[in-house]
Every structure is written in structure tokens, then in C-alpha cells.
ZAKOLDO-471540 format. One record per atom (N, C-alpha, C): y, x, z. Coordinates in steps of 0.02 Angstrom, whole numbers, plus 50000, padded with zeros to 5 digits. Each point is the difference from the previous one (the first is absolute). Example, Ala and Ser with C-alpha at 12.3 -4.5 7.8 and 13.67 -1.06 7.14 Angstrom:
// ZAKOLDO-471540
497165066050390/500594995550000/500605004550000/500534998249964/500595004250003/500554996150037/
This chain:
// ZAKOLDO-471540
515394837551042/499615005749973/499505002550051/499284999649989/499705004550043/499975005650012/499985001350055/500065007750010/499265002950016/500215008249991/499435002550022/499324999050063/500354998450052/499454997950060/499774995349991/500224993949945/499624994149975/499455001649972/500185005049935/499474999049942/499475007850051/500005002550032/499715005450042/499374995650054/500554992950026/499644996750050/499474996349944/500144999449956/499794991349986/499165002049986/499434993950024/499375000250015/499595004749948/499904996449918/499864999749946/500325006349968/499425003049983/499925007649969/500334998749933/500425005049975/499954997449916/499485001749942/500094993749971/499425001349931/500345004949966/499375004149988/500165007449940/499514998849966/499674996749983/499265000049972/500114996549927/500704996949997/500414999049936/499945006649940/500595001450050/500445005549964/499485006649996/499345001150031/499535005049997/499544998849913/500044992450010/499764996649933/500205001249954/500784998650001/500535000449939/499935009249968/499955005450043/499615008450007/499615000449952/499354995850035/499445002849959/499994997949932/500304991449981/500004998249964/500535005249931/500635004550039/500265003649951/499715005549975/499425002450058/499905007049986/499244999249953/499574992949985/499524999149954/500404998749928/500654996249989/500455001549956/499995005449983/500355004050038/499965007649966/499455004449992/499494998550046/499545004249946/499754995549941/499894993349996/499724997249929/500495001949949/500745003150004/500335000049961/499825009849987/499725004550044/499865006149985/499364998049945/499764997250030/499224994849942/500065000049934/500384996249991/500494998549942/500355003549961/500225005750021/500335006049970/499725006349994/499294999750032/499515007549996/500035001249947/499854997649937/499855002249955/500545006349956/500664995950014/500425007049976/499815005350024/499625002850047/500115006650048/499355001149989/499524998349943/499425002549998/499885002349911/499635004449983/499954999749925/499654994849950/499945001149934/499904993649994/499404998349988/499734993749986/499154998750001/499445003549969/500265002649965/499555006849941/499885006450025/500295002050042/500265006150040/499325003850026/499604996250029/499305002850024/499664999149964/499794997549919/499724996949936/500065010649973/500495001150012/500395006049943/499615006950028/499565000750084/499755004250028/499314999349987/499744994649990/499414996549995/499905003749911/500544998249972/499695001849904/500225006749995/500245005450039/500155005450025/500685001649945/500394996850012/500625001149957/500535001450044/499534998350075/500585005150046/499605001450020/500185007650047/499235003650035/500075000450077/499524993650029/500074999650056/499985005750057/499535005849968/499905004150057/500655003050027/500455000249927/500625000950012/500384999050047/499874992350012/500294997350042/499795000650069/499295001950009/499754998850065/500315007350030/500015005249978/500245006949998/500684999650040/500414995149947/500685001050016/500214994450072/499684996450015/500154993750057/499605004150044/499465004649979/499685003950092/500575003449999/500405003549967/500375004350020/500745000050038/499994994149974/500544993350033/499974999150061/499274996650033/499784999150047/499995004550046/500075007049978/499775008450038/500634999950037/500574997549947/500815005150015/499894994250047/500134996049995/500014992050043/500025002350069/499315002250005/499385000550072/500595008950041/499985003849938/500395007150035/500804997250000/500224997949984/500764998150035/499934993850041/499714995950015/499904996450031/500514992249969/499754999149959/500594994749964/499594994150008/500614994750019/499524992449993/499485001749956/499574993350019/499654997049924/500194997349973/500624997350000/500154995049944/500315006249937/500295007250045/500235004849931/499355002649950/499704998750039/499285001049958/499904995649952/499784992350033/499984995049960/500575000149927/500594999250014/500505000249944/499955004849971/499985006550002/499825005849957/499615000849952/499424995750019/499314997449944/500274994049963/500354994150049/500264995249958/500625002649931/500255004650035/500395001649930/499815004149953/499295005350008/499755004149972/499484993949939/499804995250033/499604994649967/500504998049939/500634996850043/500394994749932/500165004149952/500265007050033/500225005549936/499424998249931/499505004750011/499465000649985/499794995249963/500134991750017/499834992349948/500715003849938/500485001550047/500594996949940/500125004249962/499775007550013/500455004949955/499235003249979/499795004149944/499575004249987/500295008050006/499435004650037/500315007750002/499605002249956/500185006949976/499875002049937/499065001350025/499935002150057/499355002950001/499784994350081/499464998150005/499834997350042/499715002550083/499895007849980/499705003450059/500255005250001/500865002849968/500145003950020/500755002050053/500275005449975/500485000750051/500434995550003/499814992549935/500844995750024/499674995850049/499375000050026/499824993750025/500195003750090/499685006849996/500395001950061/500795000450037/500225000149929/500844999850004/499994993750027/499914995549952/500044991350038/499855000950062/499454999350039/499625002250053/500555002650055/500425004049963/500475003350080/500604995449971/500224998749952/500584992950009/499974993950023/499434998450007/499674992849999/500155000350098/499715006450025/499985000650069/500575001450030/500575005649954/500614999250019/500444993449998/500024996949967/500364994649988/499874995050060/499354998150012/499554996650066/500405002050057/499795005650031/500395005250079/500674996949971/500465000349964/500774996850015/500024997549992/499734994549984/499894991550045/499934998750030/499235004450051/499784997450046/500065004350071/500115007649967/500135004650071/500585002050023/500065000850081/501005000250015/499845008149980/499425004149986/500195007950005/499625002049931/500175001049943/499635001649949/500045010049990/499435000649992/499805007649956/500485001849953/500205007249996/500344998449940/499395001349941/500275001349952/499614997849916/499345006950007/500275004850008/499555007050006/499484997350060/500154998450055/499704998950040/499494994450021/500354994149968/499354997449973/499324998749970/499905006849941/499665001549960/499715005150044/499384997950058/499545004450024/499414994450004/499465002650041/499364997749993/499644998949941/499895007449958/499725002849961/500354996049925/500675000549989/500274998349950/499665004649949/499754999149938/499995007349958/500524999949943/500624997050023/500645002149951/500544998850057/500685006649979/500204997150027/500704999349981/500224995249984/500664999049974/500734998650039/500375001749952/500705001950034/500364994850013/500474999250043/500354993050021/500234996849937/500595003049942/500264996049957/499454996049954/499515004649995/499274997649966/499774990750010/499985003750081/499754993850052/500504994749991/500555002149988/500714994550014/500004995449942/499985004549912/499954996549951/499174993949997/499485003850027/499464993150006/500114996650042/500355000650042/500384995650055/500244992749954/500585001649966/500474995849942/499304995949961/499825003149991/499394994749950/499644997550036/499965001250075/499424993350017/500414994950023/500585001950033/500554995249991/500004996449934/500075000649951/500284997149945/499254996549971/499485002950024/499414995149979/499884994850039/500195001550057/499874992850072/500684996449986/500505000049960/500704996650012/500165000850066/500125006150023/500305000250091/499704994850042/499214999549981/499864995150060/499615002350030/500285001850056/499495006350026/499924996350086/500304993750014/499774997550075/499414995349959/499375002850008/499664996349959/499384994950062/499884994849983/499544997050048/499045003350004/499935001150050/499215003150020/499734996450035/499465003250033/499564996750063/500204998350052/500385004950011/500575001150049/500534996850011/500294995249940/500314994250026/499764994550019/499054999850019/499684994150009/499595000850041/499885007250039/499424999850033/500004998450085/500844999550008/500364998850071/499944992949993/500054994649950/500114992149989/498984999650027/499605001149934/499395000150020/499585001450050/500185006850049/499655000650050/500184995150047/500584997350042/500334995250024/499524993949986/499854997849942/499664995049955/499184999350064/499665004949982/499425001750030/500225001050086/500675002250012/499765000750067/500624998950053/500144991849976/500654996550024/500335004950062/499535000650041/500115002750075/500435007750000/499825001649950/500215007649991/499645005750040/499594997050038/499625006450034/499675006149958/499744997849960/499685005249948/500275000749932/500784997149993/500255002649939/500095007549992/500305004150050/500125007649989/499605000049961/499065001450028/499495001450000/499854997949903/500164994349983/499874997049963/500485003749920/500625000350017/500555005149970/499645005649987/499955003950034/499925005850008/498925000849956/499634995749997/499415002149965/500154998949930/500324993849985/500304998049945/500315003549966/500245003950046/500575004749952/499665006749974/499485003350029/499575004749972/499494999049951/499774992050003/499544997549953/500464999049917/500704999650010/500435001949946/500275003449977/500085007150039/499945006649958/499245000649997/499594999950038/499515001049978/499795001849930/500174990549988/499714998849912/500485001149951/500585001850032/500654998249927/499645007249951/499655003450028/499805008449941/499544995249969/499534994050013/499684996949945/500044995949941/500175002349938/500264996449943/499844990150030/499215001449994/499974992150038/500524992750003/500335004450064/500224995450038/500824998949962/499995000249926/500564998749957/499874992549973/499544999450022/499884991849981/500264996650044/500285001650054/500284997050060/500565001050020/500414992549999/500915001750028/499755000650050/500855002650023/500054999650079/499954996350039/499964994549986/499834994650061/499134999850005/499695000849949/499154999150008/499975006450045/500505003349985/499265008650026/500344999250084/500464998050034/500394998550043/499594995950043/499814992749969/499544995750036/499195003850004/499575004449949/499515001250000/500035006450054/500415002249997/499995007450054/500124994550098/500414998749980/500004995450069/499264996650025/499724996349939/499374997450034/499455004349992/500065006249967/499495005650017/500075002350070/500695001950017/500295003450071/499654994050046/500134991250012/499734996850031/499035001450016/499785001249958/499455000750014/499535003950020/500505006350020/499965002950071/499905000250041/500664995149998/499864997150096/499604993950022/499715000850029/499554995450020/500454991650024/500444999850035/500374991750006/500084999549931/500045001949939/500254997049932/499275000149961/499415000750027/499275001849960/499984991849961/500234995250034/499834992449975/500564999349933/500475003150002/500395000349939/499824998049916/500214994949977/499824999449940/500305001849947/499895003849972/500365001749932/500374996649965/499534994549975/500184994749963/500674996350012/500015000250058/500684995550027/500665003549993/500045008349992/500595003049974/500524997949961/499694994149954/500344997949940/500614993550039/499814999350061/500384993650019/500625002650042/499915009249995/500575002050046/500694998349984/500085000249934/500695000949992/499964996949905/500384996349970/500264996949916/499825008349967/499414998049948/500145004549942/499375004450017/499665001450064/499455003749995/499394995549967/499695005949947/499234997349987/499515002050026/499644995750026/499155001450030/499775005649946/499784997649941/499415005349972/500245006749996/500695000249993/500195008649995/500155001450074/500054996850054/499875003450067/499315001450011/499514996649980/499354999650021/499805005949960/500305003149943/499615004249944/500345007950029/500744999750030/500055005650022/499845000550073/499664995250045/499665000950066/499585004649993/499424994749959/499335003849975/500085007949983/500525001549952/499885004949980/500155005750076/500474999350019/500245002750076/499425001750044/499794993849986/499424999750073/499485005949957/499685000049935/499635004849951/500375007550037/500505000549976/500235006450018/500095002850085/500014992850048/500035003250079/499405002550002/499334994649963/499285002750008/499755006549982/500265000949949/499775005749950/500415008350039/500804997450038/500255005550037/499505000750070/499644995550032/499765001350051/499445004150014/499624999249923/499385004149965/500095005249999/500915003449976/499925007849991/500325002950093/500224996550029/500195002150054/499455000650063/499354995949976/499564999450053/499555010050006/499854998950060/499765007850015/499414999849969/500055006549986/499275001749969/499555002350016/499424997949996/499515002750054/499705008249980/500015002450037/499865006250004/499285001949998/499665003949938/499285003350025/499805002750055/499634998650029/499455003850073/500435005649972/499995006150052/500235005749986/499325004450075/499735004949973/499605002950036/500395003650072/499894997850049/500285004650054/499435004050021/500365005450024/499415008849983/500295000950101/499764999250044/500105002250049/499885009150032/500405002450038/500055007250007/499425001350003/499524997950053/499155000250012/499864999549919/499954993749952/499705003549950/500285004849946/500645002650013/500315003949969/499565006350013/499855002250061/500045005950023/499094999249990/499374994650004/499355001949987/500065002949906/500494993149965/500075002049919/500115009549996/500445002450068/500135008549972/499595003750010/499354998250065/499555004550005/499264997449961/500124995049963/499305000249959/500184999749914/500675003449999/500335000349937/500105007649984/500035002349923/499905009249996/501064999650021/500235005150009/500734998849976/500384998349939/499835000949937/500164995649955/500144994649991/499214996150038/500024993249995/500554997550062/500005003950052/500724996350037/500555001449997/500155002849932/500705001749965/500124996049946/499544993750008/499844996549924/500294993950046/500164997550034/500364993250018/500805002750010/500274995349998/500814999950028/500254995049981/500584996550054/500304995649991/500654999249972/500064994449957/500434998549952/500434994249996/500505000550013/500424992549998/500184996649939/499684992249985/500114998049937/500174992750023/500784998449986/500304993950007/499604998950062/500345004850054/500044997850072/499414998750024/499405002349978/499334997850011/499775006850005/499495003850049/499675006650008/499274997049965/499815006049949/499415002149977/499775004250009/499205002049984/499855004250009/499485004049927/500255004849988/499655000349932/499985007049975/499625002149954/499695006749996/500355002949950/499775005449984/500375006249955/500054995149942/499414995749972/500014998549941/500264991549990/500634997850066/500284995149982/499304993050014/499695001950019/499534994250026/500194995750052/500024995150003/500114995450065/499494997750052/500185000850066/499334997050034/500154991550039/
């Protein structure tokens, strides 16, 4: 039997480059098999058809997922309790009809959809009262909350570990950036470019694995080592992804980083007249006193003007 100072001494390193194989090879298994099974955990193909012929009312929806997003951001809860909160507020919504489309049941949903999410996904949940802040305008009582609780259960069949972006965007960034140096980096843009859009009816045309790969190669194109990145080639990451619906929710992504950069860019500011004390003080002695009781300054959105009795601007 060899012993330890043998196999310690002996020249020849061991091969791991096997069994690292046999890894990756299980862990593209399992996500082609999350691939494969997205579809239960999403609503069904008509679903964004029904907002479009207004037989559901999207604003509704956009209303109730910012508000999602609010509690999210003030308790500080993953994103994935975010993500699932909309995912179950969505499937409800395909499977069951509420009596009114924009009213207090859609808010009720709205705080079950998010309760149900946090005890899945958070070790410290709100209780029911306490959840319902960041400008709720109803506010309902726990047993309330508890009974729409039971029905989104019973509309999802208790399947509430449901597959997202988020079970693909740790496989994909890796994909783009073997080395791992800039995965954090890569995680972490990806993951805002998907709350971002989930408030946009939109992006209901897209499982979770497209919006997963398209947020990843939006986040890549950022950074400058991934600028050579091709889109196109996404489809070869992993069994079961399609090119044209990654390429259709890129585009749209990249539309909306452009279009966010437009409202965030500064705005240029009008000349604004500067009146120095010297000509303050010739304006008082070749002015009657009236007329130098006729300026004063006024603060409007952080900007000083200067303007007369009768609201004139200079």
C-alpha cells in the first residue's frame, strides 16, 4: 500500500482538468434543463397581447411593480424578492381575472405578491402592516393580506421557487469573462438593467433566460475588454437559447440604456446675468428709488433670477 510520503513525493502533479470537465459539463446540464422548464414560471403567450388590446390595464401594472420596486429599495431586499413579486403578480394576473383592473384588488395583489416573495427570499421579513409603506394608498389588514395570500398560492400551484435571470446571469457572465475578473462588475450592471425594465410591459415577450443573456451583454458593453463582444454568439452559450429573441431583447435594453442616459444628462443652463456690487451700486445712483426696489432675487429650481414687480425675466 502506498503511503502518504509516496503519493506527497511522487514527481507528476495530478490531473484535475478531468474532473473540472465532468463540473462544467454538469452545471451547463443544469442550466439547459432551467431552459427547458422556464416556461412554467412565466405567464402564458397571450399575456402581453391582453395589455396591448387593453383588456388588462397596463398602467396598472406599471403603478403596482414601481411600488414593488420602492418597498424593495426602502427595506433593502434582494432583487431577486423583487423580481419574484412581479413574477407572481404577472402569472396571477394571466390565470385568474379581478373584478376591476385598476383598483383596490390589484393593490391588494401588489402587497401579497411582495409578501409571499420576502418569505422566500428574506431571513428578516416586515410584518404585513409594515410592509405597506412607500406611498401605499390602501391599506389593508393582515387576515385580508393572508386570504390573497391563499389565492396566489392556489393560482401558481405552490410554485413559487420559480426560475429568473437570476438563475442564469452567474452561468453567463462567467461565459463572457472565463477569468472572472470582471464578473462582480458584470452581475451587478445586469442586475439593475433587470429591475430596471421588469416595470416595462415590453419585456413580457421575454423568458428568463433571453432577458438574463441580453442584460449581461448590455452590462459587457461597458466595459471596454468586452467592447469586441458579439451578440450573436450568445446563442452557443448554453442548449435551448435563441439568437433572435436575445438579439430583440438586447436591442431593446440597449434603446432604453440610451434613452435613460438622455434624461440623466445635465442640462445646460441659460447665461444668467451677473450684476456686480460696482454695477449694483452705479444702477442705485442713476435709478429714482422705486426703480431700485423693482429688482430682487428669487430662487427657482436652484437657479437665482432676477426679475421685476411684473414677473419679467432678465
Amino acid at each position: 500500500m502506498q503511503n502518504d510520503s509516496d503519493i506527497l513525493s511522487a514527481g507528476d502533479s495530478p490531473d484535475c482538468s478531468s474532473d473540472l470537465d465532468f463540473i462544467d459539463h454538469d452545471v451547463e446540464e443544469s442550466i439547459a434543463g432551467f431552459i427547458e422548464h422556464e416556461s412554467k414560471y412565466v405567464p402564458g403567450f397571450d399575456y402581453l397581447s391582453r395589455f396591448r388590446s387593453h383588456s388588462l390595464d397596463v398602467s396598472a401594472r406599471e403603478e403596482s411593480v414601481a411600488w414593488i420596486l420602492k418597498v424593495q429599495a426602502f427595506y433593502g431586499f434582494q432583487p431577486l424578492t423583487a423580481y419574484l413579486a412581479v413574477n407572481y403578480f404577472d402569472r396571477f394576473l394571466y390565470s385568474r381575472r379581478l373584478p376591476q383592473t385598476n383598483g383596490w384588488q390589484v393593490k391588494l395583489l401588489s402587497v401579497a405578491c411582495l409578501s409571499l416573495a420576502a418569505k422566500m427570499e428574506e431571513p428578516l421579513v416586515p410584518s404585513l402592516l409594515d410592509l405597506q409603506v412607500e406611498g401605499a394608498k390602501f391599506i389593508f389588514e393582515p387576515r385580508t393580506i393572508g386570504r390573497m395570500e391563499l389565492l396566489v398560492l392556489s393560482a401558481l400551484d405552490w410554485r413559487l421557487r420559480s426560475v429568473t435571470p437570476f438563475t442564469f446571469i452567474g452561468f453567463f457572465a462567467n461565459k463572457i469573462d472565463p477569468t472572472g475578473t470582471f464578473v462582480g462588475s458584470l452581475l451587478k450592471r445586469a442586475t439593475e438593467m433587470i429591475l430596471s425594465n421588469i416595470q416595462e410591459a415590453t419585456f413580457l415577450e421575454f423568458w428568463p433566460s433571453c432577458t438574463a443573456a441580453a442584460a449581461i451583454l448590455c452590462a459587457a458593453t461597458e466595459i471596454p475588454n468586452f467592447s469586441l463582444v458579439n451578440p450573436e454568439n450568445a446563442e452557443s452559450w448554453c442548449d435551448g437559447l435563441c439568437k433572435e429573441k436575445i438579439m430583440g431583447c438586447y436591442r431593446l435594453m440597449q434603446e432604453n440604456v440610451i434613452t435613460d442616459r438622455r434624461k440623466k444628462a445635465p442640462k445646460v443652463l441659460p447665461q444668467l446675468r451677473v450684476m456686480t456690487r460696482a454695477t449694483l451700486r452705479s444702477s442705485d445712483s442713476s435709478s429714482s428709488p422705486s426703480s431700485s426696489s423693482s429688482y430682487k432675487r428669487r430662487k427657482v429650481d436652484n437657479c437665482l433670477w432676477v426679475d421685476d414687480e411684473k414677473g419679467h425675466f432678465d
